[in-house]
LUMGURO-571438 format. One record per residue (C-alpha): residue in one letter; x, y, z; residue number from 1. Coordinates in nm, 2 decimals, always signed. Layout:
<sites>
+-----+--------+--------+--------+-----+
: res :   east :  north :     up :   n :
+-----+--------+--------+--------+-----+
:   a :      X :      Y :      Z : NUM :
...
+-----+--------+--------+--------+-----+
</sites>
This chain:
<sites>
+-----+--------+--------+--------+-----+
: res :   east :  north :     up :   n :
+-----+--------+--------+--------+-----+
:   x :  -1.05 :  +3.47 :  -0.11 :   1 :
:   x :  -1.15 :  +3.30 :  -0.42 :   2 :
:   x :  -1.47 :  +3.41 :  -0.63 :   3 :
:   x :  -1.72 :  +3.18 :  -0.59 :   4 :
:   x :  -1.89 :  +3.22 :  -0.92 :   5 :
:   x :  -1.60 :  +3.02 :  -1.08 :   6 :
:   x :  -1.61 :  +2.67 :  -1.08 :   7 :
:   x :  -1.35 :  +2.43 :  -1.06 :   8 :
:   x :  -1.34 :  +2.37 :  -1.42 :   9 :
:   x :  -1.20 :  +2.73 :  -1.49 :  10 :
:   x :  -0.96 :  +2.71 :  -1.25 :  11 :
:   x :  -0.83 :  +2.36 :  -1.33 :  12 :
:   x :  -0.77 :  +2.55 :  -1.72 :  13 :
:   x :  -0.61 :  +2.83 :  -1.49 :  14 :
:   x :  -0.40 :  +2.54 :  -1.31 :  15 :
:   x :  -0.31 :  +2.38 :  -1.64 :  16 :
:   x :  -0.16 :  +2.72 :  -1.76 :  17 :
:   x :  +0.07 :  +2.77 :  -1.49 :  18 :
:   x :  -0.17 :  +2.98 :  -1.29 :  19 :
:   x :  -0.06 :  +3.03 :  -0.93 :  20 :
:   x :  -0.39 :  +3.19 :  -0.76 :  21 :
:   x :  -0.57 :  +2.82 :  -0.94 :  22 :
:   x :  -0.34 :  +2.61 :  -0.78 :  23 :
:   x :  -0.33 :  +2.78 :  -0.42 :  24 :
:   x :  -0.73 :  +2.73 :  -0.47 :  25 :
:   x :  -0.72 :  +2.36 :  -0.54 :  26 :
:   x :  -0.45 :  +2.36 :  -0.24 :  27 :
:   x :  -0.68 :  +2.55 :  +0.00 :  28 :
:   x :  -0.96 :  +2.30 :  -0.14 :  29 :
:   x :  -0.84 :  +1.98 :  -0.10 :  30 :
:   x :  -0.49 :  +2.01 :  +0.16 :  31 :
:   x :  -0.73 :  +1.98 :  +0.48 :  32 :
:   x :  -0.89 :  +1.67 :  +0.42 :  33 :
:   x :  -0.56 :  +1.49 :  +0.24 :  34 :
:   x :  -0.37 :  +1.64 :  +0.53 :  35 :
:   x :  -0.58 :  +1.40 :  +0.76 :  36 :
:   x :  -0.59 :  +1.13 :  +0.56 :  37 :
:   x :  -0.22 :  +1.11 :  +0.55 :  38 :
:   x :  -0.18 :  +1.20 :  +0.93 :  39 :
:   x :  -0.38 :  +0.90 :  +1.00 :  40 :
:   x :  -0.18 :  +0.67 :  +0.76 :  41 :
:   x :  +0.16 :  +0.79 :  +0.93 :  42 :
:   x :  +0.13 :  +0.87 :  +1.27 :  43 :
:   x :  +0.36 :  +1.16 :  +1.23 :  44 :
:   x :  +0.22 :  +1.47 :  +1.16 :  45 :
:   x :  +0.56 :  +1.65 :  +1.04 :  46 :
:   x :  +0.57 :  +1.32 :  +0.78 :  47 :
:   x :  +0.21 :  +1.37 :  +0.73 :  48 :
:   x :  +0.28 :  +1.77 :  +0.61 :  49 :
:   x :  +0.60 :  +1.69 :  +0.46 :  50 :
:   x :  +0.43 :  +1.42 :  +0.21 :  51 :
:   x :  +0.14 :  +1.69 :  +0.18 :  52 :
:   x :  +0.36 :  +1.95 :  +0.05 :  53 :
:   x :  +0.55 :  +1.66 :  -0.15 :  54 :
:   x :  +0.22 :  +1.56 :  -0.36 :  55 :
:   x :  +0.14 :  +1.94 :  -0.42 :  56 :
:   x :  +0.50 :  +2.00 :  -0.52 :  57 :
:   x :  +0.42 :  +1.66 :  -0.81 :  58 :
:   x :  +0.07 :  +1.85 :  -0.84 :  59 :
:   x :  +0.29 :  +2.14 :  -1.00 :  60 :
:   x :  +0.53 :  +2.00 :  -1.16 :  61 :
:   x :  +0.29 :  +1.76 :  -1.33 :  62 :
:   x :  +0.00 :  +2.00 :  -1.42 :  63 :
:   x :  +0.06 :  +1.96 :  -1.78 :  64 :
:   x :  -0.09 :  +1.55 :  -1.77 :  65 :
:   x :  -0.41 :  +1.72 :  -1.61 :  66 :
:   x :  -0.74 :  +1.59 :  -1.86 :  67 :
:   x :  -0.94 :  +1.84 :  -1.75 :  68 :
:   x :  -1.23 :  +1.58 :  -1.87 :  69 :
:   x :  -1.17 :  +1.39 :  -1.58 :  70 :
:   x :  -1.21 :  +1.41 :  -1.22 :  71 :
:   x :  -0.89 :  +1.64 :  -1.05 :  72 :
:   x :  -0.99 :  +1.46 :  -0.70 :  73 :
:   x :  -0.96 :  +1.14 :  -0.87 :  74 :
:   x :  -0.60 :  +1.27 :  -1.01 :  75 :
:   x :  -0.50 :  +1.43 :  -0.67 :  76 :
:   x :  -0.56 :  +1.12 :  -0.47 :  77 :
:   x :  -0.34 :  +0.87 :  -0.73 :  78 :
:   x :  -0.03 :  +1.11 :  -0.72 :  79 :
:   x :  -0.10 :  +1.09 :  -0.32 :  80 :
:   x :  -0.13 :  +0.69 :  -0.32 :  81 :
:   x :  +0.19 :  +0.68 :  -0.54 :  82 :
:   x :  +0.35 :  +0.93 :  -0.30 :  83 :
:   x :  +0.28 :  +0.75 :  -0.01 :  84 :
:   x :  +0.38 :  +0.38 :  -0.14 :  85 :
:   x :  +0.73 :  +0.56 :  -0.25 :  86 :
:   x :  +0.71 :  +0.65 :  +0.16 :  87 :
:   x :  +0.67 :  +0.30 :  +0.29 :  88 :
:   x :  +0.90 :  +0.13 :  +0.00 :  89 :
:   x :  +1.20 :  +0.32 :  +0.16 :  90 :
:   x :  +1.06 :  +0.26 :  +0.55 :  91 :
:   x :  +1.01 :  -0.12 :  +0.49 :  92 :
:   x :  +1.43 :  -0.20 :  +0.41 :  93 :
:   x :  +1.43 :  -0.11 :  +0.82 :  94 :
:   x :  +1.35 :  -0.37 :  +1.09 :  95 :
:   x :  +1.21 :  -0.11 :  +1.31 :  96 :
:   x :  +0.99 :  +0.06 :  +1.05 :  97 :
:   x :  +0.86 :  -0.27 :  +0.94 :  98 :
:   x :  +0.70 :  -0.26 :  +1.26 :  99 :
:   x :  +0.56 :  +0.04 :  +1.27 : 100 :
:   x :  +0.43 :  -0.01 :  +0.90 : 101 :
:   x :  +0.28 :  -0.32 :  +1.03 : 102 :
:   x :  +0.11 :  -0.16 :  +1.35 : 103 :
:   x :  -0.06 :  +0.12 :  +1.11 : 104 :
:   x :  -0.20 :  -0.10 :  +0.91 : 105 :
:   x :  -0.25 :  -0.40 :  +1.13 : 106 :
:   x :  -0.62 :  -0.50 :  +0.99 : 107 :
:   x :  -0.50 :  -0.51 :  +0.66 : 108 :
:   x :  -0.18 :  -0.67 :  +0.68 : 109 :
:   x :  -0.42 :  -0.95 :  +0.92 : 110 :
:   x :  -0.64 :  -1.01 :  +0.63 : 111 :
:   x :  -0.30 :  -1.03 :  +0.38 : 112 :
:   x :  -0.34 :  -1.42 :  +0.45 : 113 :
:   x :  -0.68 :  -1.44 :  +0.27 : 114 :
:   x :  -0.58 :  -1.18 :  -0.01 : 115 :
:   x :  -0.20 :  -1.37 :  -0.10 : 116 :
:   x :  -0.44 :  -1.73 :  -0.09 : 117 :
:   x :  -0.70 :  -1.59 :  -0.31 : 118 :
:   x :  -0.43 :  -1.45 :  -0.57 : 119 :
:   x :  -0.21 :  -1.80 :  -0.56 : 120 :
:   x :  -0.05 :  -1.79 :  -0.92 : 121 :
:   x :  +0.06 :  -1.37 :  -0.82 : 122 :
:   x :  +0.43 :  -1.33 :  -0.87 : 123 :
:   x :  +0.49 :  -1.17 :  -0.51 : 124 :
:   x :  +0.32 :  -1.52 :  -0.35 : 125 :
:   x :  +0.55 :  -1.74 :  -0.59 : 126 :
:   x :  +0.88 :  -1.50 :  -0.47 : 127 :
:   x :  +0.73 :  -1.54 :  -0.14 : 128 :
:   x :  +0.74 :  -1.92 :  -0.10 : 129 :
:   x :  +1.10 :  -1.87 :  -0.31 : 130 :
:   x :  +1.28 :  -1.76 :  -0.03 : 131 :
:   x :  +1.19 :  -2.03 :  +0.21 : 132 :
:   x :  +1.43 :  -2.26 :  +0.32 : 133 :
:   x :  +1.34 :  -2.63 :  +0.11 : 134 :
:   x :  +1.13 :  -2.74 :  +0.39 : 135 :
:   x :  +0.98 :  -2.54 :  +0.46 : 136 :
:   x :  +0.86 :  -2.43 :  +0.14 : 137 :
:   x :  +0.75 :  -2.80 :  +0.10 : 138 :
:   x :  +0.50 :  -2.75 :  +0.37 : 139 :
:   x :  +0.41 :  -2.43 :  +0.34 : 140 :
:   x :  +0.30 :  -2.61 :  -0.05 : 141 :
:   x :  +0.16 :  -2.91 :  +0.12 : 142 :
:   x :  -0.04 :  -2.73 :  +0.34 : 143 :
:   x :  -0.16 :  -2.39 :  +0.21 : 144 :
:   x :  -0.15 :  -2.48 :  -0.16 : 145 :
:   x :  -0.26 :  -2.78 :  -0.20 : 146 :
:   x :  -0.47 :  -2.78 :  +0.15 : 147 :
:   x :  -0.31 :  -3.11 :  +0.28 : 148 :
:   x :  -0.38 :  -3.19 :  +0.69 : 149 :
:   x :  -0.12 :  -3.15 :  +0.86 : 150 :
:   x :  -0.10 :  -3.57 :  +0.90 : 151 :
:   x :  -0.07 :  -3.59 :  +0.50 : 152 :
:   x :  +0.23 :  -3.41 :  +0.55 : 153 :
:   x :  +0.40 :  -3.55 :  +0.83 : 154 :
:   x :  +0.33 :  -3.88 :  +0.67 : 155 :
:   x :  +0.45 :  -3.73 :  +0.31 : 156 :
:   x :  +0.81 :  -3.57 :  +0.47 : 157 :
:   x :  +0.87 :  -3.84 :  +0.76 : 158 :
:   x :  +0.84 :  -3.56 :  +1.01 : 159 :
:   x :  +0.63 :  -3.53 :  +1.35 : 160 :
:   x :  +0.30 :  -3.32 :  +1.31 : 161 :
:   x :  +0.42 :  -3.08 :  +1.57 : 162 :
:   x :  +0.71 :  -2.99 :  +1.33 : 163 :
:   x :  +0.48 :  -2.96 :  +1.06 : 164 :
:   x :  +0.28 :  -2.69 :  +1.21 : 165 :
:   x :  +0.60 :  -2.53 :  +1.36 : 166 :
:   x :  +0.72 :  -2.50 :  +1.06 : 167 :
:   x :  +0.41 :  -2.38 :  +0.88 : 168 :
:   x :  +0.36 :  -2.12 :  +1.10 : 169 :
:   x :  +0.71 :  -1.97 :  +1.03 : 170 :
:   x :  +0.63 :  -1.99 :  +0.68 : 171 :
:   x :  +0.33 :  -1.83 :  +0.63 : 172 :
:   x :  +0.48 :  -1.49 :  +0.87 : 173 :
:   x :  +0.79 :  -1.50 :  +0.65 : 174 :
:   x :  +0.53 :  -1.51 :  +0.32 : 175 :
:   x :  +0.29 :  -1.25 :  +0.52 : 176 :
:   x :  +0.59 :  -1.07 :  +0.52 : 177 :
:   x :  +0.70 :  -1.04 :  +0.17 : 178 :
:   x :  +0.37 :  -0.99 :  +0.05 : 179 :
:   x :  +0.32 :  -0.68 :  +0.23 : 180 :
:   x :  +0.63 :  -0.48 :  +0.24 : 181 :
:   x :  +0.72 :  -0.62 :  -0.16 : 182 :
:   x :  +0.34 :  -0.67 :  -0.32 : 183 :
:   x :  +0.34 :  -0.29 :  -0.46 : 184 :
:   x :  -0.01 :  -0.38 :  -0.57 : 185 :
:   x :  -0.13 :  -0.51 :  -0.24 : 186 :
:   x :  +0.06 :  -0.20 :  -0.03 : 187 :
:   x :  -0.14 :  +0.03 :  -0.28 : 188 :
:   x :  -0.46 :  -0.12 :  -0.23 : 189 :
:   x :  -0.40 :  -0.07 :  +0.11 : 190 :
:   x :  -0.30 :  +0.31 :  +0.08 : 191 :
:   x :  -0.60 :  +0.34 :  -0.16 : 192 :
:   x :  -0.86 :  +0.23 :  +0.09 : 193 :
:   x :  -0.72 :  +0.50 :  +0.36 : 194 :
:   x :  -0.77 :  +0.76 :  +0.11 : 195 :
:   x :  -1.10 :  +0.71 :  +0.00 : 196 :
:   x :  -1.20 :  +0.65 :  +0.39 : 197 :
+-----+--------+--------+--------+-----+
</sites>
């Protein structure tokens, strides 16, 4: 066991130094509550361990960046958001994983409406609305952007209002979409949130 009369500051020294008995303390310290936090965020518990053992392997590797000024918690939990965003990058190219990306963080990627709205001049909404096809893109600009009724529109394109809303609702999935599997700013905000929780 470790002595408890030395605090975390001597061992993150230890740590920085290449010392093995510091790191397997911060491990034993911090692994059992990351280890849930990531077990909630996947679903998967051999994923969950495997990214676990992944951050601690960075952890290592990367001990020489520590500023033992500043909070290793605080250091810890941004090499595990930046681990777990890598995770999801490579999961959202597949269909099926899409899904299940979607499914684990379905409040979030629900509320990805307001966020891509409120953040209308980001680069991911503008490569969003890109690759629409030119109608819809038109409405989905008409309607969510400029906050037309759906009659403005219809009137504006010489379409029915049904289409217009047929249309719109295609549109803002496919821009839901993009903003959550290619926003890396909105995916880590997301990751963020589950760590801290």
């Amino acid at each position: 066991m470790f002595a408890k009369d030395i605090t975390d500051d001597v061992y993150l020294t230890r740590l920085i130094n290449a010392d093995r008995e510091a790191f397997a303390y911060f491990y034993d310290t911090y692994s059992p509550a990351l280890y849930q936090k990531l077990n909630r965020m996947v679903k998967f518990p051999e994923v969950a361990d495997e990214l676990l053992q992944d951050i601690f392997l960075k952890v290592w590797v990367k001990r020489d960046t520590i500023d033992p000024s500043l909070s290793f918690k605080a250091w810890l939990y941004t090499i595990a958001q930046n681990t777990v965003y890598d995770y999801y990058r490579k999961l959202a190219q597949d269909k099926k994983m899409q899904e299940h990306l979607i499914s684990t963080f379905a409040a979030f990627y629900n509320q990805t409406e307001d966020y891509i709205y409120n953040k209308e001049r980001s680069t991911a909404l503008q490569e969003a609305i890109a690759q629409l096809p030119p109608q819809r893109r038109e409405i989905f600009r008409l309607c969510k952007i400029e906050e037309k009724s759906y009659k403005e529109v219809a009137e504006l394109l010489n379409i029915s209002v049904s289409t217009v809303s047929n249309q719109l609702v295609h549109a803002t999935k496919a821009v839901k979409d993009y903003i959550f599997f290619h926003s890396k700013e909105f995916l880590a905000f997301v990751i963020a949130l589950y760590l801290k929780n």
